[in-house]
Structures are given as C-alpha cells and as structure tokens.
C-alpha angles and dihedrals in degrees: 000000000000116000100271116262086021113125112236110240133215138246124174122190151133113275100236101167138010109213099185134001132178112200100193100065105015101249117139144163115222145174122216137184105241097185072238112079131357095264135348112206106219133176151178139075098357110148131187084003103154136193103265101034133120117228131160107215127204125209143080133289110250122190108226108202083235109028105035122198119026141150110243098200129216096187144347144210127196139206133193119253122252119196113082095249094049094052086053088047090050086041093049089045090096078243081128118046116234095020111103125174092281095052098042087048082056101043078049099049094041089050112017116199089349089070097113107035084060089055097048089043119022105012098155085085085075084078091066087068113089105255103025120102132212093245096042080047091055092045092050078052099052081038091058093039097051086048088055093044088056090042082056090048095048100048087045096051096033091102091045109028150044114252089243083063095055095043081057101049090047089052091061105031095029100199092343085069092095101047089047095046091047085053091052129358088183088081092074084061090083112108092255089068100037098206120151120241078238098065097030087058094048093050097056087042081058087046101052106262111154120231097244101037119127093245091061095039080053096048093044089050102053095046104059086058089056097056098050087053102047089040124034094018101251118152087193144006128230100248098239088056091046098056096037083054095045094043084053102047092043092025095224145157100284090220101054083044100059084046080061088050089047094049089051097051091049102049091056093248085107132023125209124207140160115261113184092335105316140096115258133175125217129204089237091239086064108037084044082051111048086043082055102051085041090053093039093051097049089049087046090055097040090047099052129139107241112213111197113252101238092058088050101058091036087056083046104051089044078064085048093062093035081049099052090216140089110248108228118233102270093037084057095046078052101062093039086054095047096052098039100040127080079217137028137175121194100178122173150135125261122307101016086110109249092159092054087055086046085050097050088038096059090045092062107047090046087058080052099051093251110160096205131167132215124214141159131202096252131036091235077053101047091039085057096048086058099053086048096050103023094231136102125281137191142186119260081240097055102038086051077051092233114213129184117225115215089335091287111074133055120221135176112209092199101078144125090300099043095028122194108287084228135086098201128049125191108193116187124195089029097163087073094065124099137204105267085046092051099043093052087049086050095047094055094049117096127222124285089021114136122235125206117188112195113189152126107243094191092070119076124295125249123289097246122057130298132053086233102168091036083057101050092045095046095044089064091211094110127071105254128169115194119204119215114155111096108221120232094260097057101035086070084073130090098197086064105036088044082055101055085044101054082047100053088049094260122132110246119229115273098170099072117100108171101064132065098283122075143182125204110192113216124174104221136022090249089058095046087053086049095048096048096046080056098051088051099041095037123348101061099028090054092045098043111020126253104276087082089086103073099072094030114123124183108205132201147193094217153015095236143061124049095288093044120102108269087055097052094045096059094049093044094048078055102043094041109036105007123183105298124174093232091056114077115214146194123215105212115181097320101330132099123217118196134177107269091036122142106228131179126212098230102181115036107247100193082196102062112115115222121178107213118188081331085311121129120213139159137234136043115206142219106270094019101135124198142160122263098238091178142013109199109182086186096075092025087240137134104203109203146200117231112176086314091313099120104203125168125231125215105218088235083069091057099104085059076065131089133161115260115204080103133043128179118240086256096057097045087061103121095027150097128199118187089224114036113174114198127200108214112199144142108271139128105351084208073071106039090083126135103242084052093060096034092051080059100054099040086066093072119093107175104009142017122194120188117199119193150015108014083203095061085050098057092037085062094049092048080052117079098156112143120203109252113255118197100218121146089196101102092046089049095058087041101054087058092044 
C-alpha cells in the first residue's frame, strides 16, 4: 500500500512483457514502454493485462536493493490498443484462449481497427475466417467479454477498493459484480472479500446510501453479530445488547433500528429465541449449529452399542497385562465409559494419564472390530496425538476430507450423504473446537457411531464461536470422567504439579531452582524482553546445545507492549537469524521476511500446495507455523518448511505471514514445545486471568521458564475470571435432559 498522505502517481505505457503473472489472484511483474524511457518495471495486482495492451497505472516509485527502480501500483486502468500491430501483438498475447499469432493476424487483416468491436458485439463473424468455428467464435467472444466486465468492476471500485477486491468480486459475480456491489457495498464485508465495515460504509456514503436506509441498518446489523462471534466467541447476542451496539456503531435512530432487526428475523437471515429468559437473536449458521450438535449427540447416546460387562473387564484387564500397569479407578471408569457410551467426554489437566485411557480405548475396540479414528483440531495437535498413542492422527479437517470450492467456500465431503467410514471417533484437544467445527464432524457420523471427546476444559476455549466441550460438561447430560489424580512419574515434575496448582488457585513455586520449572525475577518489562532475547540467542543455546532451539516457544499474553508478540519478534528475528549477505530476504509493509526465519500461518488457506515426502497435498492452516528455507525475488515467491511439508508462497500471500519466535497463548493452543519461555508483566487485567497463564504452561513438555514480575504471576492465578461467551448449547441439551 502507498505511504499514507502520499499522492498516488501515474504511468501510462504499453505493456511489452510480462515478466511474472499469477493468475489466481491477479499479481504480476511487468515491464511497459512509456515513450519515456525505454521500460518501466510495475507490479502489483494487475490481472488479465495482456502484451499489447494500453493501461495507465497509479502508484509510487520504490527503490528494491536488487531490483532498483520500480512502480508499486495501487491501482490500474487499460485500454485497448489502436493501431492495427499492436492489436495482433494483444491478440497473440494467449489473453484469448485458441488465437495464436497466425489467427489474430487473420482476424486483423479480415476487420482492421474494428476488430474488436466485431468480437465484443457480433462475434459470430469470426466464424467466416478459415479455421474458426461458430462455437470457438462464440468462446473468444465470452472470453472478451469476461476481460471487459473486470475492466467495469475495476474502474467502478478503484476509489473504494483495492484492485485484489475487485478481481474477486468479479470471480464470483462475473459482470453483474458492479450492479450487486452499488446495491450494497456490505456485502464485500464476507470473509472471502476481507473489507472492513469501515471501507464498505464509506463506500455506500460515496454512493449515495443514505444513513438510515434498510441496507446499512442490515449490514450494521450483521455485522455486529459477526464480531461478537469471530471475536469473543458469542453465537448470539441478548437483543437489547445487539441494537445499543448497532445504534452506536451506525449512530442511528434506535427504533428504526430495531424494525431492521425485525425485518431480519422475519425474513430467516436471523432467528430470535429465548435464552434464560431473555430474547436473543442467532446468526442462522450458529443457532442451526449448536440445535444440531444438541440433536446429533442425543441420537449418538440413545443409538449405542451396548458391550456386556463381563467382555469389557476382561478386555481391560488383557491391556492391563500387554501394558504391563494397573489402571487406577477412574482411569478404569474411563475406559468402561468410553467403550459403552454414545458419548462420551475424559477432560483433565497434565499428567493424570489421558493418553494411557486413549491407548486402552483403541485396544478394545480393535479386539471388537471397531474401525475408529483418532483427530485433533489442529494438525501440531493431531501430530502430537499421534507420538503419544502410536497411531495415526488426523486433523478433524482432513479426516472430514475439507475441500475449497473455487478458493471462497469451505465444504466437508464427509457429510450426512458420504458419512465417516468409522464407527468410533476419538477427538483430542477438544476444547479448541467450535460450534461450526462440531456440528460438520457430527454431520458426517452415522448412527450408532461412539464419540469420545478427550480435553482440558480449564484452558481457553476455541477461537470461533461456541464454548462447545465447557457445555457439554456443564449440562450433565453426557457421560464424563474427570482425572485428577497425578501419577508418580509426572508429579516429580514441576511443570505438572505448578499447573494443577495454578489451576486450583494456588500460586505455583517459584523458588525451586533445581526441576523443570524456573523463575527469573526482573525488575521492568524492558529487562524481561532483553532477558529473554539473551536465553534464546546464548543461555540456553550454550547450556543445552542448539539444538534446543527447534522445539523453543516463547509464549506470550498479548500483542502489545515490549514484551507482546510483534516486539519480540522483532528482537528475536535479530538476535536469532540477523541480515547476512548469504540470506536473501523480502521487505513487506514494514516487515521484513529472511531465509531461516520462524513464520506462523495466521488465517487457514485450504489452496496452498504443499510436496511431502513427494507427496502433494493441499492446504496450509491458521497457527501452522514453518521456516522460510528460500526467498527467491525472481518468482516473487518465499518456499517454506512446515513440519516437511515445501510449499511456495506468492508475495501477494504475505500478509497471511507473521514471524514466529514469539506466539501469542491463543495460538499455542493445540501445541507442545519441549522448551516454552513466558514473559510475566503487568498488562490488560482482562488478560491477566488464570486459564491464560495455565494454557501456557501446559505447552511445555520438558522445561518452563518464566521471565518477569513474580506479582503479575500470582494476580493472574487469584483471577479466574473467564471472558463471558453468549452460547444457548448447554441449555439445549439441558432442556431435553
């Protein structure tokens, strides 16, 4: 994006060769004849340019350490070319699909400068030409057609939107993409488009939307649902909540506002139901989700397979023998529970051997003939589910077997029509699941199939909306077994006993120096950044080797402050992989991306190509995190290591990109690291909670290492407060119980 307050320059040429193009997603690098200068190198999003063609391009000069001198563009306009040779060279471009050099010399020399007028209105007189039939004259003429329709689009968002938008919009609307954009610009506001309320509300002012009118209440609206959702976890809002937010945001008349709200309810886009007494009103999506999940798992419980008694302990007590170990009682009520239940929930914290139960679980029902399957949320998860059981994982995505129509909409084949092929599925991490996530595993289950949910309800809840493993366990109307007791092994760690203290409310020790858990006071933030950038760069490294640093995570509260994610980033990329003149590296608004650098995925893209093992596979997800093994500014392109999975990035996907030395607690969710550093400071006390601090610590297989203030520790263990989620699903399943 252009510097802000800098006025956008223009440079009109002749597009003479175009040195990269990505077709997907309209970026490109080209060279044009100015009249000027010999060439001027541009790039940016440029899409369906073509050699021959005529386009005034508006943007600023930047100077690339290799490059030099080249036109970043904001946004761009084309015209068709006019002299007879130049429309031959934009018809030979491969622009148009079936015309070579030979046939657009004929279509040139058989129509002259009306050429293209013929092909946009009366194309079917490409037929009279030798080789061109009347079905390939009608396609050059879709394909025209399609190229002028973008062109429309482009020229009517440029003021409001980036060019990428556009290409977009005109993807999915083809040349109805400007009429449905002018009567309602909200609409670019869906994930797929990524504009801001902001924007998309400046624009219809521009347009001539009036402040009142029903299409900006909707979108208001409908937005401010889908805030709450996306980002505090709500799957509705109380009414009286929704319209004070919405009058606020739109600043409109409350009454006409709540007729908006009517409108929308009636019309199906919104439902409205009571919730503890109170009126409440759903995105559709989520109040159809969480009735689902409560139907499916009620159907799951009432259709179970019951095993006799008598089979099952003595199938117990054969893993007992193969085990070598003596399951404690609530290990063994566990395992009865998991095999005789529909549903069934093990929740609890580090060290009361869930994995032993999973283990003993997955015997049995291969003794029964059981086919099951075992997935996580995440694929670190589900990678790590499969090192603790021995079996393989997957993640919930991959076993639904996600796909990604058209790069906008997510579908799971596995549904209600194509069900799982198993009977029993075995889900860890499941407090990271949310409702849209539960209800498509649950879709694609078939009855009489067993589920087994395996989590820790104290750490955070997912991301999306919903609280989805806390409900079920606080409507009592699943089987759960919660394990409690912390077996020798691990009670000779600190890391485990300091977690179920934190949990319990207790402050953990911070005195000991000789376990697995350690505190290093420091007396400001700026001291604790600079502590931690030495334990990474040379303590630990020099103690330990460096090869501690492949499984190191410093973990962090908070994106801000010194000691918040974007600053320690920047002084760990420094400390741990500075300039050199042997790494290659890309400057993207304002970062800077070098080989060797950690990087994290931060939104799922379900099209990214990835070779494993030669192996090809799709699809690379929010909180995935890799190594940048080249920058090659040739192809534009980062290729990158995740988890031995090379996949290549486009430049225009670096803002799906950030650095990864540090994470913040919310991204680590899923994961362990052997080695999990933790800044401890006084920041947001909406942040300072307990389950905050106790998710971090539970990352940590083999060391913790705690940095800071041993006060802001013990504030966010007093603090359990826990940040209020909207959901209606525990009082679904309630309500039937």
């Amino acid at each position: 994006m252009s510097e802000p307050g800098k006025e956008l320059e223009k440079l009109t040429g002749v597009v003479e060769r175009i040195v990269y193009q990505n077709k997907d997603n309209g970026y490109a690098v080209i060279e044009i004849e100015t009249g000027e200068a010999e060439y001027e190198t541009i790039f940016g999003t440029l899409p369906f340019v073509a050699e021959g063609e005529v386009i005034a391009a508006y943007g600023n000069f930047v100077n690339s350490p290799k490059y030099g001198r080249q036109f970043r563009v904001e946004q761009y306009e084309k015209q068709l070319p006019q002299s007879e040779d130049m429309i031959i060279k934009y018809l030979s471009s491969g622009t148009i699909k079936g015309i070579g050099p030979a046939m657009a010399r004929k279509i040139v020399e058989r129509f002259g400068a009306e050429t293209f007028d013929v092909i946009e209105n009366n194309p079917g007189w490409l037929a009279d030409i030798n080789g061109i039939s009347v079905q390939r004259a009608e396609k050059i003429g879709e394909q025209f057609a399609e190229q002028h329709g973008l062109r429309n689009v482009m020229l009517f968002c440029r003021d409001f939107f980036s060019p990428s938008v556009s290409v977009r919009a005109f993807k999915k609307w083809g040349a109805s993409a400007v009429e449905i954009i002018r009567s309602d610009p909200y609409i670019l506001c869906e994930d797929q488009f990524g504009v801001s309320f902001e924007k998309a509300d400046n624009a219809a002012r521009a347009i001539g939307h009036r402040a009142d009118s029903d299409v900006r209440l909707y979108a208001g609206l409908k937005y401010v649902l889908t805030y709450s959702a996306s980002q505090n976890g709500h799957t509705y809002l109380p009414e009286d909540k929704l319209l004070k937010a919405t009058s606020a945001l739109l600043g409109s008349d409350s009454d006409k506002t709540k007729d908006a709200l009517d409108d929308l309810v009636a019309s199906g886009a919104f439902s409205a139901e009571r919730v503890d007494g109170r009126k409440c009103i759903f995105l559709k999506k989520y109040r159809d989700a969480e009735q689902y999940i409560c139907d499916k798992l009620r159907m799951l419980e009432s259709s179970s397979v019951v095993v006799e008694d008598k089979n099952l302990q003595r199938s117990i007590d054969v893993c007992e023998t193969e085990e070598n170990i003596t399951y404690a009682p609530m290990q063994r009520k566990a395992i009865e529970q998991a095999v005789q239940s529909g549903v069934m929930v093990l929740t609890g914290g580090p060290g009361t051997g869930k994995t032993t139960v999973i283990r003993a679980v997955t015997r049995i029902f291969s003794r029964l003939g059981m086919k099951y399957a075992l997935a996580a949320p995440t694929g670190r998860a589900a990678k790590r589910m499969s090192e603790a059981t021995s079996e393989e994982a997957k993640t919930i995505h991959r076993l639904l077997e996600v796909a990604y129509t058209d790069g906008e909409q997510q579908q799971f084949i596995r549904c209600r029509t194509y069900p799982l092929d198993e009977n029993v599925i075995i889900i860890d991490e499941a407090s990271m699941i949310d409702v849209l996530l539960m209800s498509a595993l649950l879709e694609a289950m078939r009855p009489g199939s067993k589920l087994i949910l395996i989590g820790d309800a104290d750490q955070l809840p997912s991301v999306g909306a919903g609280n989805v493993l806390a409900d079920i366990i606080a409507s009592d109307t699943v089987n759960t077994v919660h394990l409690k007791d912390i077996f020798r092994q691990a009670g000779e760690s600190l890391i485990v006993t300091n977690a179920h203290a934190i949990n319990e409310g207790r402050h953990p020790d911070l005195e000991t120096k000789t376990n697995d858990f350690f505190f290093l006071p420091r007396e400001s933030d700026e001291e604790t950044a600079q502590t931690i950038t030495q334990l990474c760069s040379v303590r630990l490294p020099k103690t330990y080797g460096k090869q501690i640093l492949d499984n190191l995570q410093v973990i962090t509260p908070t994106r801000l402050s010194c000691c918040g994610v974007e600053a320690l980033n920047v002084r760990l990329q420094q400390a741990l992989n500075p300039p050199s003149p042997s790494k290659k590296e890309k400057h993207a608004k304002g970062v800077v991306f070098r080989e060797g650098d950690k990087v994290m995925q931060i939104r799922n893209n379900y099209d990214i190509l990835w070779v494993k093992n030669g192996v090809e596979g799709t699809g690379i997800f929010n909180g995935d995190i890799g190594k940048i093994i080249k920058v090659d500014n040739n192809a534009e392109s980062l290729v990158i290591d995740f988890d031995e999975r090379i996949t290549e990035y486009d430049y225009s996907l670096l803002d799906e990109l950030e650095h990864a030395y540090a994470v913040t607690v919310h991204k680590s969710q899923g994961s362990e690291y052997k080695t999990v550093i933790i800044p401890a400071f006084h920041f947001s006390k909406r942040l300072l909670t307990r389950n905050l601090l106790y998710t971090a610590v539970t990352r940590a297989q083999k060391m913790v290492i705690i940095v800071g203030d041993a006060e802001a520790v013990n504030e966010m263990v007093d603090n359990n407060r826990h940040a209020m989620r909207y959901t209606s699903l525990c009082q679904r399943l309630t309500s039937f119980s």
